[in-house]
Every structure is written in C-alpha cells, then in structure tokens.
C-alpha angles and dihedrals in degrees: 000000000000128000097223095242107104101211090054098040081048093056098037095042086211137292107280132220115282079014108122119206124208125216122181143167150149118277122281086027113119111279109134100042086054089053091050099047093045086049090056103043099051085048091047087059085060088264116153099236138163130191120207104207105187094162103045123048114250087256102057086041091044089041087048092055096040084049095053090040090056099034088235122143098263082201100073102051085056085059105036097252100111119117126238103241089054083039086061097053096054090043089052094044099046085041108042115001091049092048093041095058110095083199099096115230110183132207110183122165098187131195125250101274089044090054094075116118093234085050087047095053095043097052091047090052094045091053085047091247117177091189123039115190119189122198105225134340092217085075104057136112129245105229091213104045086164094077088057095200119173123285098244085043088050094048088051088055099040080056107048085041086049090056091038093048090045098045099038127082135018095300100055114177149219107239128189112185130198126213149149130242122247131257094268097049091049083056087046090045097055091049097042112017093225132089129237116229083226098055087073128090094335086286109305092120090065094055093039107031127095090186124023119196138166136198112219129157131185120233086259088049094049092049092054092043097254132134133186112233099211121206098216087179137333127190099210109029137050110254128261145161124223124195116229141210107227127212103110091149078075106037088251110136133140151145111265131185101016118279119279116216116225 
C-alpha cells in the first residue's frame, strides 16, 4: 500500500503485504482525513483497498473521499455551502466514476459484532481487498467479551489479533491502522509537540507495528495549515519526519520543506 506522497512512499517502499502501519495522533488532529486520503489514493494507483471507518458513518467517509478525489471543500457539503457545479462533481463521482471502476474501493461501518479484528479481516479478504484501513483501534471490538478483561488489556489484544489476521495465511494484507494517543501522550504532546511510541496503546504498537508514525503540529503549524508526520519506529527503514502540507478537505497534501532525519 502506498500513501500517495512520493518522498514518503519512497522512503517506506510501501507497506507490504502482512506489514501493519500505525497513525496516531491527538484528537482533532486530522485521523480520519488521513485515513481517508491514504484510502483514496491507494485505490487511485488501481490498488484493491477498504476503509473501516468505525468512528465516522459511510456517508461522511464516502462524501470525504469523493471530496479529496475531486479536490472540492468537503466542508461545505457538510454545511450546505457548497456550489452546484462543485456539488455535481461529488454526486457524479460517488454515482458513476466510483461504480464504473472495475478497481474495488470499499467503505464498510460495521456493528459491533462485525468491528473485531478476526471480522475485519474476513470481510477485507471476502470483497478481494489488497489494503485494509481501519479507522481507529479504539473502536474495536474484543472477539471474547466474556473474559472481561480490562479495556487497555483488550486494545493490546485487538492489535496484536489485527497484525496476526493480516500476515497469516495465503491472502496476506496491507493494513494501515488509525489510533490516538493516551492521556498521558496528549500531556507529553502540549509540552513537547512530539509523541512517544509508549504512549500508544500501552505499548502494544511497539510489539505489533512495522511502521509507527505519528501526525503532530505546533500552534504556528496548525495556523499556516502544516503538520509534522512523526516516525515514532519503523522496522525497515531508518526514521525520519517529514513536515506536510494539510488540506486534505480538499485533497491537498504534500511534503514541504525537505524531510529531516532523527
């Protein structure tokens, strides 16, 4: 799976298949629109991808993608500002591009039985996905409730079930998987403007992630629409940030100002 930003998919080389990749943030960073844009643009270079998105509805997700396919203001068709002629465009492409490409791109918001990892993987593999996003861990589901076992204890499972259903078996997949960072991480974040790999998921990322990343931004980043996109750990490739440009409401996303290695 690529990312659809040349200088990082050059660096990753992809995300292979049976490879899982972290992003995390604090909230109101950005998520799910990263989610979004990395879901279209594999799908735009003829790659078989789904997005799960368990914390958005199909429409705002479907409307999103259409938004960053067409390079239209996604906000203002969620307030009714949009013009027609840009109106047109997201209707047609949602309507009758999207149905007349043979490539599948997949928008599923599952219930609750359905938001397991092992249900997640099976559906992706059942609709012949290559790359399987999922939009965000905190709202899956455990598959065994009965152990109740404590909800940091059950996110550390979900993970490590997600990496072992993608990796194992003939049809191994590309995933991309979304997440927050902790109380703890959101405190380091305000003093430092960086995120800590063990302030995710009490540590089960680092035991289940090929590549780590993290989105961040400083007051003055977020005012002139930039973000950092923080390598938190990466298994085959040295790590490296790389600073954004952010408009991905509008499907405008690139790498700015070089990249700077850690």
């Amino acid at each position: 799976m690529t990312f659809g930003l040349d200088e990082v998919d050059a660096w990753t080389r992809g995300i292979w298949p049976g490879e899982m990749c972290v992003i995390a943030a604090p909230p109101k960073m950005g998520k799910s629109w990263m989610a979004n844009f990395i879901t279209y643009k594999a799908w735009d270079r003829e790659q078989p991808t789904g997005i799960y998105t368990l914390e958005n509805s199909i429409e705002m997700a479907t409307q999103r993608v259409a938004a960053i396919a067409c390079g239209v203001d996604v906000l203002g068709v969620m307030d009714g500002t949009l013009g027609p002629e840009d109106e047109d465009r997201i209707q047609t492409w949602i309507h009758e591009d999207l149905r007349r490409n043979d490539v599948p791109l997949l928008i599923m918001n599952p219930d609750s039985a359905g938001r397991t990892p092992e249900s997640i993987v099976q559906s992706a593999r059942a609709n012949g996905l290559a790359n399987l996003v999922v939009d965000q861990l905190t709202h899956m589901e455990y598959a065994r409730p009965q152990e109740r076992l404590n909800r940091p204890t059950e996110i550390k499972e979900i993970a490590e079930g997600l990496r072992l259903g993608i990796s194992t078996g003939r049809h191994r997949l590309s995933c991309v998987l979304i997440h927050q960072v902790n109380r703890e991480g959101l405190k380091h974040f305000r003093a430092t403007g960086r995120v800590e790999m063990d302030q995710l998921a009490e540590g089960a990322i680092e035991r289940t992630a090929d590549l780590a990343l993290a989105l961040t931004a400083t007051e003055v980043q977020r005012r002139t629409a930039r973000v950092t996109l923080q390598c938190l750990a990466a298994r085959r490739v040295p790590p490296q940030d790389f600073e954004l440009n952010w408009m991905p409401e509008v499907g405008s996303v690139s790498v700015i100002g070089g990249v700077t290695e850690l």
